[in-house]
LODREN-669185 format. One record per residue (C-alpha): residue in three letters; x, y, z. Coordinates in steps of 0.1 Angstrom, whole numbers, plus 5000, padded with zeros to 4 digits. Example, Ala and Ser with C-alpha at 12.3 -4.5 7.8 and 13.67 -1.06 7.14 Angstrom:
2
  resn     x     y     z
   ala  5123  4955  5078
   ser  5137  4989  5071
//
This chain:
650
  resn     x     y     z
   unk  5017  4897  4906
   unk  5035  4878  4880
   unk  5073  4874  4890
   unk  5084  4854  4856
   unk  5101  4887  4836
   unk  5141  4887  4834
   unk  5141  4922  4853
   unk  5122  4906  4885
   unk  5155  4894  4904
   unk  5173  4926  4894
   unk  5146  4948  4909
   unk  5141  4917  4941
   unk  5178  4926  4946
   unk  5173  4969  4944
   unk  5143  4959  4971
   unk  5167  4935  4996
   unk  5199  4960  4993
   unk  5171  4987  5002
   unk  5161  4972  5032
   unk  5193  4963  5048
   unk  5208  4996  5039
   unk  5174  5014  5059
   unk  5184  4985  5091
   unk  5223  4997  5089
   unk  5211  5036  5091
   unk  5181  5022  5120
   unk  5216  5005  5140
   unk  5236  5038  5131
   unk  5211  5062  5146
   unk  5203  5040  5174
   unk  5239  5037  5183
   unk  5243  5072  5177
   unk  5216  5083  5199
   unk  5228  5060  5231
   unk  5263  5076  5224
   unk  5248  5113  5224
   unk  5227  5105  5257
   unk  5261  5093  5274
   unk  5278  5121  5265
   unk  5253  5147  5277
   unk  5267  5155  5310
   unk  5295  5164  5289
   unk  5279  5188  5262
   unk  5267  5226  5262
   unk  5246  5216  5230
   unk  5218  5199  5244
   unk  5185  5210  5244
   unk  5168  5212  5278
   unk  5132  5194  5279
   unk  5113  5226  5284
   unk  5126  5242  5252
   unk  5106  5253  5226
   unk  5100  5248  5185
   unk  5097  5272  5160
   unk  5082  5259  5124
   unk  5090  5286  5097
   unk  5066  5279  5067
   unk  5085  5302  5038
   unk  5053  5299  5017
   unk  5012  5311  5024
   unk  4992  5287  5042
   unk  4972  5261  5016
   unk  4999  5251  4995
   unk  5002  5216  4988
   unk  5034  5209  5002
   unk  5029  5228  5034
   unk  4994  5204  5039
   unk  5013  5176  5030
   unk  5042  5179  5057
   unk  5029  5202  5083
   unk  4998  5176  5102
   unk  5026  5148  5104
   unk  5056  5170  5115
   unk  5032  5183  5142
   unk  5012  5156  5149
   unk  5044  5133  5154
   unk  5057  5161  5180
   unk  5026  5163  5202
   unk  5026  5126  5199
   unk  5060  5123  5211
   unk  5053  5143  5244
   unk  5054  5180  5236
   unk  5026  5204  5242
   unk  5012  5226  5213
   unk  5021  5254  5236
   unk  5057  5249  5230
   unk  5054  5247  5190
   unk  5050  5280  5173
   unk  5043  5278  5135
   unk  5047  5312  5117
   unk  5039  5316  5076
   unk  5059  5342  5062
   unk  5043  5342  5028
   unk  5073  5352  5014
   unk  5063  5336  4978
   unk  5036  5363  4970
   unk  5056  5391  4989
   unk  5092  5388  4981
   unk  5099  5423  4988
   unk  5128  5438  5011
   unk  5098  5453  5029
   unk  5080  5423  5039
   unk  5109  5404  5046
   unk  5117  5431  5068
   unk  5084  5432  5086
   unk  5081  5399  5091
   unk  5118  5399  5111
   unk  5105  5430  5130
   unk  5069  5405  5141
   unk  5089  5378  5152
   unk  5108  5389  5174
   unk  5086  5410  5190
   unk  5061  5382  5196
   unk  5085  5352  5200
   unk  5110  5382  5224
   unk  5103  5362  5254
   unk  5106  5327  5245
   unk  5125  5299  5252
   unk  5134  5287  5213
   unk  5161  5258  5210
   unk  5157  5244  5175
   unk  5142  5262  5146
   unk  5127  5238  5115
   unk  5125  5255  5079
   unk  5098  5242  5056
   unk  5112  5252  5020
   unk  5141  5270  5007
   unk  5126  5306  5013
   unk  5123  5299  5049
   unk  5158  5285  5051
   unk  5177  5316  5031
   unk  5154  5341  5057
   unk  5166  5329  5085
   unk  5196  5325  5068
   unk  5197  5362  5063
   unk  5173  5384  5082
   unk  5175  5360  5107
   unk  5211  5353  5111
   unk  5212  5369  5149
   unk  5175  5353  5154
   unk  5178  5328  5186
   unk  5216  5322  5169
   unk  5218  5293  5192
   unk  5191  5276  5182
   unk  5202  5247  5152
   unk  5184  5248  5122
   unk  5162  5218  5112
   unk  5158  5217  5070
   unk  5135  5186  5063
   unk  5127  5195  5029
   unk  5171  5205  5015
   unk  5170  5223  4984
   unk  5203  5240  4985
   unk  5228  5256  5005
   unk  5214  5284  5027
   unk  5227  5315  5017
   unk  5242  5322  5050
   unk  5247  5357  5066
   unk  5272  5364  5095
   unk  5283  5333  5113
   unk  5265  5304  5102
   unk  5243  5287  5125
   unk  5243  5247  5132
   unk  5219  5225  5106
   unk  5205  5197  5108
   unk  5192  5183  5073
   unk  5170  5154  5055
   unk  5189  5145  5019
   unk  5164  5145  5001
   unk  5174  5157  4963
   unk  5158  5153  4935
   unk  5157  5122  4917
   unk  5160  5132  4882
   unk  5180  5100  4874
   unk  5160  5076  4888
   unk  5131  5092  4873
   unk  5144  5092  4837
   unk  5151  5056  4845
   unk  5111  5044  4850
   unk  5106  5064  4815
   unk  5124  5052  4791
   unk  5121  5016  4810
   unk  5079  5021  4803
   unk  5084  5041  4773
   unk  5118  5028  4754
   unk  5106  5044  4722
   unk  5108  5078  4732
   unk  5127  5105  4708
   unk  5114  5132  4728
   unk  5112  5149  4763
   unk  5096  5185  4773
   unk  5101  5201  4802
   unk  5074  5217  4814
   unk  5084  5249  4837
   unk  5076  5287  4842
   unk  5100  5321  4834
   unk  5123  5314  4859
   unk  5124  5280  4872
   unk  5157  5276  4857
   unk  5168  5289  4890
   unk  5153  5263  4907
   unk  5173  5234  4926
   unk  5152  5209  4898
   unk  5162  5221  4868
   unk  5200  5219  4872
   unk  5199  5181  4885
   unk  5173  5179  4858
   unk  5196  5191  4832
   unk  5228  5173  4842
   unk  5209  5141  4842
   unk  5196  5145  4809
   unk  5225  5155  4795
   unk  5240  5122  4804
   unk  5217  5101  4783
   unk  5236  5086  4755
   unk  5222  5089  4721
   unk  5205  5117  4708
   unk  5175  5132  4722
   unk  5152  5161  4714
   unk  5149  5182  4749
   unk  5128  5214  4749
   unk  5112  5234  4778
   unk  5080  5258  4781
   unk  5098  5287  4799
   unk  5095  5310  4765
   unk  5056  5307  4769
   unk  5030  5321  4784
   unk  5007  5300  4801
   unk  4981  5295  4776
   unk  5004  5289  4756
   unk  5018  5262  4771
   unk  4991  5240  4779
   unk  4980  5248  4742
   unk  5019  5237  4738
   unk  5016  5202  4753
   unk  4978  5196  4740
   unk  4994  5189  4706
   unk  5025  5173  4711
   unk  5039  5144  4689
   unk  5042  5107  4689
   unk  5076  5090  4710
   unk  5072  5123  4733
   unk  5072  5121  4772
   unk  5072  5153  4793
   unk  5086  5162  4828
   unk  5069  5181  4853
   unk  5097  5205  4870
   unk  5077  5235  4888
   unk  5053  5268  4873
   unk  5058  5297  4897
   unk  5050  5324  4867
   unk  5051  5326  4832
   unk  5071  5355  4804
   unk  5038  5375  4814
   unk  5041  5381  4847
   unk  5011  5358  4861
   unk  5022  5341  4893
   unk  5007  5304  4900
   unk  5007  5277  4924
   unk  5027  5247  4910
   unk  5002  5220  4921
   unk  4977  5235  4908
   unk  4991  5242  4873
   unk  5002  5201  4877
   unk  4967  5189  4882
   unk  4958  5217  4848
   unk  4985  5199  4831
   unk  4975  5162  4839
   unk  4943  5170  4825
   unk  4956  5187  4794
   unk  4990  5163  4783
   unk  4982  5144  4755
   unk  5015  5125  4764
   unk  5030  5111  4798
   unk  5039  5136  4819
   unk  5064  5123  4850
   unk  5072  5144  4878
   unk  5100  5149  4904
   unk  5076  5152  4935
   unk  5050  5134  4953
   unk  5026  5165  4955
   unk  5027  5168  4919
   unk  5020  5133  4915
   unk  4989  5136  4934
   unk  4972  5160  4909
   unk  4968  5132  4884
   unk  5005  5133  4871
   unk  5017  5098  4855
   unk  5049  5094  4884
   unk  5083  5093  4893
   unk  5110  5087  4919
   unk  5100  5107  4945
   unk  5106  5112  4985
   unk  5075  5112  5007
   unk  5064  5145  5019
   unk  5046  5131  5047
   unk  5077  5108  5056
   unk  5101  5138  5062
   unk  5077  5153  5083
   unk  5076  5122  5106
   unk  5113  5122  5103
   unk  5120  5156  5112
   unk  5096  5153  5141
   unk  5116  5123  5150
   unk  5155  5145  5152
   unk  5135  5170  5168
   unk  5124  5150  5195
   unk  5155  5133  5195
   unk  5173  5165  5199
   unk  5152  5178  5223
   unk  5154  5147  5250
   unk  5194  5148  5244
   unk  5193  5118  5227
   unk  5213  5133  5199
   unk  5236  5160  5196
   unk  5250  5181  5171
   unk  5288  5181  5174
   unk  5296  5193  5141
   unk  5287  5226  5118
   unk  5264  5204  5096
   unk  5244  5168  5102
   unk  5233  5155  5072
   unk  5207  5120  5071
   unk  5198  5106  5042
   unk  5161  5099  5030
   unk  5157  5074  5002
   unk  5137  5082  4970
   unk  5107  5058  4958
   unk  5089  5050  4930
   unk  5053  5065  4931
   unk  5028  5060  4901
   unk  4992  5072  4894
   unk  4971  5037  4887
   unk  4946  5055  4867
   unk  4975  5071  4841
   unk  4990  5036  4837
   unk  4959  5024  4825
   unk  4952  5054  4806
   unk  4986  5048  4786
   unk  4985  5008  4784
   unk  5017  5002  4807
   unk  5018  4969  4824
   unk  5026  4977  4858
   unk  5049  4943  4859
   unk  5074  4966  4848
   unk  5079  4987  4876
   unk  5097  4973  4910
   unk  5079  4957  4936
   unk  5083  4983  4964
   unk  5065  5007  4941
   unk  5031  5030  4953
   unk  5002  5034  4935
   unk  4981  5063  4941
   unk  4944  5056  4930
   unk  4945  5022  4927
   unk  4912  5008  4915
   unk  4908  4971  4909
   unk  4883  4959  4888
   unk  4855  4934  4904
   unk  4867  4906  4876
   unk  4898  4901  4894
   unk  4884  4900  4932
   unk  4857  4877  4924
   unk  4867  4859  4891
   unk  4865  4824  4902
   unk  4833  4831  4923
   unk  4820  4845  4889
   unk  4827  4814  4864
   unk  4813  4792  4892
   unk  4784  4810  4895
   unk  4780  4809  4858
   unk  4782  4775  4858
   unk  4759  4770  4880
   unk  4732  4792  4866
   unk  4738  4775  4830
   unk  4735  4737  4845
   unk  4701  4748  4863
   unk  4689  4767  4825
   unk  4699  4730  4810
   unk  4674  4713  4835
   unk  4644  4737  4831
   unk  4650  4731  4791
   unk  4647  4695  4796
   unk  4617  4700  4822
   unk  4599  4722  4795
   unk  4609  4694  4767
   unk  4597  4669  4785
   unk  4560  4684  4796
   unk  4560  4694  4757
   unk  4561  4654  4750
   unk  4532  4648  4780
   unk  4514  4668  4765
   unk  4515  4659  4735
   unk  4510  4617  4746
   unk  4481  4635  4762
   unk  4463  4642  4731
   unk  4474  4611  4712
   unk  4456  4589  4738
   unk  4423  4616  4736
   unk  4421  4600  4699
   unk  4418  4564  4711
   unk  4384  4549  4704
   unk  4356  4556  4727
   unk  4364  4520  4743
   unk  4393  4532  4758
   unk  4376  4563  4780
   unk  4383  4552  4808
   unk  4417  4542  4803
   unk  4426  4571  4785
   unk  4412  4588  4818
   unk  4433  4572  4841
   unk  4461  4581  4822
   unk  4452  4615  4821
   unk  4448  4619  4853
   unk  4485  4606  4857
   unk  4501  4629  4832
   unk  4484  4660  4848
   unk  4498  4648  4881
   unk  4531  4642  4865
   unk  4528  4676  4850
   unk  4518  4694  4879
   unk  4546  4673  4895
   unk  4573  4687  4868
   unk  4559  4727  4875
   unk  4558  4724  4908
   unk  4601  4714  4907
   unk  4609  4738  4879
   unk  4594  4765  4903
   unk  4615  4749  4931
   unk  4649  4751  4912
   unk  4640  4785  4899
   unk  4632  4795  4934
   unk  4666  4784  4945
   unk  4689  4796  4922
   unk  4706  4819  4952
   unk  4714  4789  4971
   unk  4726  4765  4948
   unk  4752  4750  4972
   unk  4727  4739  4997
   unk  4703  4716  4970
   unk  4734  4703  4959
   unk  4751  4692  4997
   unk  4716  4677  5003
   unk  4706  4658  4978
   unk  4739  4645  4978
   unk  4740  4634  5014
   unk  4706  4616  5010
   unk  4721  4601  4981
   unk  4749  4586  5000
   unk  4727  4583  5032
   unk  4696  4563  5014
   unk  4707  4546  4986
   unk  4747  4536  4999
   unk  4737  4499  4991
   unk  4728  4505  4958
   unk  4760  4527  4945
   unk  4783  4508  4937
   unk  4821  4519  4948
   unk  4830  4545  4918
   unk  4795  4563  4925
   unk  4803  4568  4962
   unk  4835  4585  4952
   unk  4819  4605  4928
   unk  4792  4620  4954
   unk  4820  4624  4982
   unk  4843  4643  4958
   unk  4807  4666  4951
   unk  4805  4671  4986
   unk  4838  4680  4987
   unk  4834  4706  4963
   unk  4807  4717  4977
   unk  4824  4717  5011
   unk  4853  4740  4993
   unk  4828  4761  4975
   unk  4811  4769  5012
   unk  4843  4780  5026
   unk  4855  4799  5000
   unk  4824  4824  4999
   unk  4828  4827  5039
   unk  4865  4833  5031
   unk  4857  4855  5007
   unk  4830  4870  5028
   unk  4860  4878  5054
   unk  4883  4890  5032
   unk  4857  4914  5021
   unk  4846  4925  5056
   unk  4887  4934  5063
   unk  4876  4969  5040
   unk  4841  4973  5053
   unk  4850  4970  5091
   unk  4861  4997  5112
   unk  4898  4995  5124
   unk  4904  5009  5162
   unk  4940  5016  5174
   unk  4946  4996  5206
   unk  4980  4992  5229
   unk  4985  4957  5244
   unk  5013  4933  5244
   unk  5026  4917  5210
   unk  5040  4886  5230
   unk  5003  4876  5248
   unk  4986  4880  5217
   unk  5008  4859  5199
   unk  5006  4830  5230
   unk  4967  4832  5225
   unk  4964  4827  5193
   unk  4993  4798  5196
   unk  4967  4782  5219
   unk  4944  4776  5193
   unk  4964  4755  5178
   unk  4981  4733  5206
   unk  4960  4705  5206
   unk  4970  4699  5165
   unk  5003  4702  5171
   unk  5004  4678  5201
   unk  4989  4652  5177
   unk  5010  4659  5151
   unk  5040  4655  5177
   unk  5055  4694  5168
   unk  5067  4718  5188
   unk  5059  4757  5186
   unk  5083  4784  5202
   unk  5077  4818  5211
   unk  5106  4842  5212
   unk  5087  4876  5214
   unk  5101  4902  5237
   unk  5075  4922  5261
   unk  5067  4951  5239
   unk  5037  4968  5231
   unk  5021  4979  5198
   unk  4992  5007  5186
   unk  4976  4985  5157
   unk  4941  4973  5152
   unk  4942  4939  5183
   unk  4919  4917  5158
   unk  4936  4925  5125
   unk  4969  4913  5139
   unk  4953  4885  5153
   unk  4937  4875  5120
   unk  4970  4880  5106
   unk  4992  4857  5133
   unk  4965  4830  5130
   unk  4967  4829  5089
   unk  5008  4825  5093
   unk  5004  4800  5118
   unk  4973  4780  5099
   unk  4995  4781  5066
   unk  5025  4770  5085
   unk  5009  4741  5095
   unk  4993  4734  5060
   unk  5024  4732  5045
   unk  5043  4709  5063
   unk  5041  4675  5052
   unk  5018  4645  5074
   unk  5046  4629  5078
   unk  5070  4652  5091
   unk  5065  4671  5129
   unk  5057  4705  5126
   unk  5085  4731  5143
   unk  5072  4764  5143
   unk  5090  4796  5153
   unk  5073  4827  5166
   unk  5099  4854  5173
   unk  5096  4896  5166
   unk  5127  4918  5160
   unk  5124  4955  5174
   unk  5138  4983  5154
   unk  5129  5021  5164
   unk  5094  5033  5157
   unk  5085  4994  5145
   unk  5085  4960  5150
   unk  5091  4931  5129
   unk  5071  4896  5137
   unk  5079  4867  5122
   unk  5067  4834  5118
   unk  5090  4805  5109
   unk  5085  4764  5095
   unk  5102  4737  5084
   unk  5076  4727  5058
   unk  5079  4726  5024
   unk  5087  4759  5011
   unk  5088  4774  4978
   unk  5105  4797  4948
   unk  5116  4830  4959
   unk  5100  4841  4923
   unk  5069  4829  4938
   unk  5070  4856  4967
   unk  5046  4881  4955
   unk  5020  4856  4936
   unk  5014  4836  4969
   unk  4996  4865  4985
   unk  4975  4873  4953
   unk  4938  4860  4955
   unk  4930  4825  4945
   unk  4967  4822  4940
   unk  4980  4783  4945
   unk  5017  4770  4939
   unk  5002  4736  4944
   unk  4967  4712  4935
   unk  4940  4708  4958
   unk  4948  4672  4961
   unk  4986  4680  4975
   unk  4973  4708  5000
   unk  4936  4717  5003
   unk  4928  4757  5007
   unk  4912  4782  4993
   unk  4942  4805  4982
   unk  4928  4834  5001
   unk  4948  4833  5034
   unk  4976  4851  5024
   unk  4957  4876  5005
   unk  4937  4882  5038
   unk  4968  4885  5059
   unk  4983  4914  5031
   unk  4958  4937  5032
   unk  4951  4935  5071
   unk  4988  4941  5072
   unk  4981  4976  5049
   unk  4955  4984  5069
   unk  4974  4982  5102
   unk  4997  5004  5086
   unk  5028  4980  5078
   unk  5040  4958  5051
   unk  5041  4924  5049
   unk  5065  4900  5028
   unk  5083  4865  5027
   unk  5117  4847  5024
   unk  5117  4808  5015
   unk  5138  4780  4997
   unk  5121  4748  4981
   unk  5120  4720  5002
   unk  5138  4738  5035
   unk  5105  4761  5053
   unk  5098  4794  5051
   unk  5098  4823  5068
   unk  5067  4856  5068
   unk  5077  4886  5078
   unk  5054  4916  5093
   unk  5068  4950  5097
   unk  5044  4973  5121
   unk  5046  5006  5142
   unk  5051  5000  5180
   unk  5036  5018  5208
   unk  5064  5044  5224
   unk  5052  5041  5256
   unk  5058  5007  5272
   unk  5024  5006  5288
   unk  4990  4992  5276
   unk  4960  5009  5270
   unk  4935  4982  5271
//
């Protein structure tokens, strides 16, 4: 990615002050879980390890957010040691019956099926579940805390209120209104596109305020007034310099009732302007982006208190506990090409959702070589065909020779259908091995230098090494790209084992170069175990250390640290050299394919290394990124989950 615009180190700073704000709350909540386990001999508000979960799903089963939230809020519980036979997950489908009647009803079925259980913490997927159990269930297990990972608003409480444990995670109207007029700075015009009431909503009034806080003037009109024809006849036809905002569609002024994702992914196809949204499940449909918080993240979380809760790990020792989730920027690929905006713009932290790359860029150098190839070997069959034109054409100038010269004319016949046949049978030869242009061109040029050394002088020896040399290069960048391409076509298996034996094997490999090069290597990983793909990390270890090595000078001893950080549900390896460095503005083109910061003369390679070692590092499932200073080493960073149970599985 190109890292040269004046808004890069702004945005590197947003990215660093990001990630040591998420360490700090890491530290807090570790320190503030080891504080709640000391004090459990000394609190009534733990939850014993037999309890049970409740999930109250406020909405119908199938709605976007509910599929979105509900496989990794469960799937992080039974992963964390609890049985399904403890988790009981109730829809209330309180959206398409909001009636006293069913609310009523559905009080009355729980607690006659849930009469005899054991129920210690209660989580509430969306607002309706929160103000029902706010309400009708305000004497429902009253002891039980109430777990609110997606938090709307304030639950309208009835009686006593009960304890709450909640995820901040608001809206981000302001930092959505930020990415627009950042892509779209000529915009005079913003439409907020919502249903009858959504007015109501928890959007619109963080919507509102943060658009009344734009200075200058702007034209701001919403699609409440309309049915719902008429609004996506509304938005089919709207003006130059306009941008729209997705809030939510429940029902329109005639009565029709809707799912909002489903009226987003109508409305992506129907906008004939960009339309942002406020969340990721909106996004999804084919909506242009936003700031948003992951869906599937707060499920994790909240699984994560839960358990937490649940071990007595933490405990709740005031009325509300509030932890704060942090908003991202997530962008559809496909609408940023669609409306010409040069994703340079956006921060470097930010997700793409269908993110297609074209085959130019993954295989542009292999391409023009190719090309070149394939127009060199066209030159020599031209030349071939030339040349057999002029034989033949000798050929009948000597047929017109007196009759005194049959026989020579004969002879020489005979030696220009040789030398003819000669020149076919080669042209068929380089035609026939156009695929493997590499190998003619390593041969000949070793027999070249093999047979005829004594007659080349100095300057034509150099020229065929520096061919071979090329050609040597060329090899070993189609098996690199070969492996880079493999990393997406093979299949990734989940494995425990030990982070610190995997990284002394693959230090092993290189011993023996850095004995000779009188270096040093030390390994300061603690004895912890990860669930990640065991040859994908290896790949990745091996690259780090291989570049390490690369780029520190001949002259100078290689000292290479190997060391790995552990913070909650991951781990962060790093790999550490004295070598030469580079630009910090550098740090995301160096993992880019074919990207170089110096000649092939300085430091040979293929540029492909690093790209190899980002995507294994997506496909295990972590990030990868690095921190350096010209001239005084660098430092790679890999962040990855870790395995809960200290114990391996292979």
């Amino acid at each position: 990615m190109n890292a040269t615009r004046g808004t890069v180190p702004f945005v590197l700073m947003i990215s660093v002050a990001k990630r040591v704000v998420s360490v700090l709350m890491i530290l807090v909540l570790v320190l503030a879980f080891r504080l709640a386990g000391s004090a459990q001999s000394q609190s009534g508000e733990l939850m014993p390890a037999d309890g049970q979960m409740l999930i109250l799903v406020g909405a119908q089963y199938g709605i976007p957010v509910v599929d979105a939230i509900m496989p990794p809020l469960v799937g992080a519980l039974v992963s964390g040691g609890m049985s399904r036979e403890d988790i009981f997950v109730e829809f209330l489908d309180l959206h398409r019956f909001p009636g006293e009647r069913h609310r009523a009803e559905v009080m009355a079925s729980l607690r006659s099926k849930l009469l005899e259980k054991d129920i210690r913490l209660i989580v509430t997927i969306n607002q309706s579940a929160v103000d029902f159990l706010a309400q009708e269930g305000h004497d429902f297990f009253p002891d039980a805390p109430m777990l609110i990972p997606i938090f709307e608003q304030e639950p309208a409480w009835v009686g006593v209120p009960r304890r709450v444990i909640i995820l901040s995670s608001r809206v981000d109207a302001e930092g959505t209104l930020r990415f627009m007029f950042n892509l779209f700075p000529e915009t005079r015009r913003i439409i907020i596109i919502m249903g009858k009431d959504d007015y109501r909503a928890p959007f619109y009034g963080t919507l509102r305020a943060a658009l009344d806080a734009l200075p200058g003037s702007l034209d701001i009109k919403d699609t409440s007034a309309f049915t719902y024809e008429e609004m996506l006849q509304y938005i089919a036809s709207l003006p130059a310099n306009t941008v729209a905002i997705y809030g939510s569609y429940f029902a329109d002024v005639a009565g029709q009732t809707f799912v909002p994702a489903e009226v987003a992914a109508q409305v992506a196809r129907t906008a004939n302007v960009p339309v942002f949204a406020l969340r990721e499940v909106h996004i999804a449909q084919g909506l242009f982006g936003g700031s948003i918080v992951g869906i599937a993240n707060l499920g994790s979380e909240a699984a994560e208190i839960g358990l937490s809760y649940k071990s007595g790990r933490l405990s709740l020792t005031e009325q509300t506990t509030s932890m704060e989730v942090f908003n991202f920027p997530l962008f559809d690929w496909q609408q940023l090409m669609k409306w010409r905006v040069d994703q340079r713009n956006l921060p470097a932290y930010t997700v793409f959702l269908n993110y297609t790359p074209t085959l130019w860029s993954h295989y542009r150098d292999l391409i023009v070589v190719t090309f070149a190839f394939m127009l060199v070997l066209l030159g020599m069959l031209v030349l071939l065909l030339v040349r057999n034109q002029r034989l033949k054409t000798a050929e009948q100038g000597l047929l017109a020779y007196s009759t005194n010269l049959d026989r020579l004319v004969a002879e020489r016949t005979a030696q220009l259908d040789a030398k003819a046949k000669e020149l076919e049978i080669f042209a068929y030869s380089v035609a026939h091995d156009l695929k493997a242009p590499l190998r003619g061109i390593d041969g000949y040029s070793r027999l070249l230098l093999v047979d005829y050394h004594e007659k080349l002088d100095g300057e034509g020896s150099t020229f065929l090494k520096t061919i071979r040399l090329s050609v040597e290069r060329m090899n070993r960048l189609i098996d690199d790209l070969l492996a880079y391409s493999r990393l997406e076509s093979r299949e990734w298996r989940e494995a425990s084992f030990s982070l610190r034996r995997l990284v002394e094997s693959a230090a092993i490999d290189y011993a023996e170069e850095i004995r000779r090069r009188d270096g040093t290597i030390n390994i300061n990983v603690p004895e912890v175990y990860v669930s990640v793909d065991r040859e994908g990390l290896l790949l990745i270890v091996r690259n780090l250390l291989d570049n390490a090595l690369k780029y520190t000078p001949p002259s100078q001893g290689p000292v290479i640290d190997i060391g790995a950080v552990e913070g909650g549900k991951i781990i962060t390896l790093f790999v550490r050299d004295q070598g030469i460095g580079f630009d910090m503005k550098y740090q995301e083109q160096i993992f880019g394919i074919f990207n170089r910061l110096h000649n092939q003369e300085e430091y040979p390679g293929t540029g492909i290394g690093l790209a190899m070692v980002r995507k294994a590092s997506v496909r295990l499932g972590g990030r990868v990124w690095a921190e350096s200073q010209a001239g005084k080493g660098a430092t790679f960073y890999l962040e990855m989950p870790r395995k809960k149970a200290e114990s391996p599985s292979i």
